[in-house]
C-alpha positions, -999 to +999 in steps of 0.1 A: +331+534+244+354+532+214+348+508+187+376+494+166+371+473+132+376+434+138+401+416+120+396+398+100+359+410+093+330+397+109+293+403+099+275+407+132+237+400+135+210+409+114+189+442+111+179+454+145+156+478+154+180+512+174+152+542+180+131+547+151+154+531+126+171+496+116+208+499+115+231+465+116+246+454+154+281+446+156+291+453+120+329+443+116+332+460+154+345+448+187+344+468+216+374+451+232+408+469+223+428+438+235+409+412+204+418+440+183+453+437+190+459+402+192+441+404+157+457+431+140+492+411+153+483+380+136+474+398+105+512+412+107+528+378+114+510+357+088+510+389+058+536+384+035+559+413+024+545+431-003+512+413-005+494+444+002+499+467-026+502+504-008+523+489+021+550+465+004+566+465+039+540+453+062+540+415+074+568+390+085+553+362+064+553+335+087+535+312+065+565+308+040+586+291+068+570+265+074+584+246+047+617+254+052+644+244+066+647+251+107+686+263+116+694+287+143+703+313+113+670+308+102+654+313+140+674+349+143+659+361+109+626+352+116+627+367+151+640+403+137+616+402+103+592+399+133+604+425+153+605+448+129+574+443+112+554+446+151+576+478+157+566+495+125+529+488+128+525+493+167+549+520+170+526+542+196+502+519+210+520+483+222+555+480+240+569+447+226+581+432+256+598+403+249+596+379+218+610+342+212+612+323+182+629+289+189+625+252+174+596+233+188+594+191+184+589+176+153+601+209+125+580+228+142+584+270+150+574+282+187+567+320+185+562+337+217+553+379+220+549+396+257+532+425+250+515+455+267+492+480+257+505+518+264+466+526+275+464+502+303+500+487+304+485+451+316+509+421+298+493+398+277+509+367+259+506+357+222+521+321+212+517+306+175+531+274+165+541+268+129 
C-alpha cells in the first residue's frame, strides 16, 4: 500500500515495537491518497507566491484577499491565479473539474473545486470560505 507524506506534518504515535525493532508508526504518513490531495490543495491555495524559495511560482495566496476589496474583477483573478497554480502542481495526477470563486454574504469569498483523481476518477468536492 503506498504511503504518501501528510501535509502539513503530523507526528504519529510514539515508539512501537515492528519485529525485533522499535521504529515510529505513522510518522508524517497517511495511507489515504484522497487526505493527501485535499492537503497538498490547500497548501497551494493558502501559499503565497514566492514564499517558498526554490518555487517562486507555487501558491495562489488566498490569504492576502481577504482584506481586500471584493469586485467581480477581483473574483476573475482570483479564480485564474487558482487555476493556474492547481494546474501547474497537479498536472498528471487530478483533472480540475470545475472551480468557482464568487462573493459569499457579508465580504466574504466562496471557493468551490470539483475534482478527480486520474487513479480512480471518483469526484470529490473542496469548498473554502474566506
Amino acid at each position: 500500500m503506498p504511503r504518501h507524506i501528510a501535509d502539513p506534518f503530523a507526528l504519529g504515535p510514539s515508539l512501537v515495537r515492528a519485529g525485533t525493532r522499535l521504529r515510529r508508526e505513522g510518522l508524517a504518513e497517511t495511507p489515504d491518497p484522497h487526505i493527501h490531495i485535499r492537503d497538498r490543495i490547500m497548501a497551494v491555495l493558502f501559499t503565497r507566491p514566492a514564499e517558498r524559495v526554490m518555487r517562486p511560482r507555487f501558491g495562489a495566496g488566498l490569504d492576502a484577499q481577504v482584506l481586500q476589496n471584493i469586485s467581480p474583477l477581483a473574483l476573475s483573478a482570483i479564480e485564474y491565479r487558482i487555476r493556474e497554480s492547481l494546474d501547474a502542481v497537479f498536472a498528471g495526477e487530478v483533472t480540475l473539474e470545475d472551480l468557482t470563486v464568487e462573493e459569499g454574504g457579508e465580504g466574504t469569498i466562496l471557493v468551490a473545486i470539483d475534482y478527480a483523481l486520474h487513479a480512480d476518477r471518483s469526484p470529490h468536492r473542496l469548498e473554502v470560505v474566506l
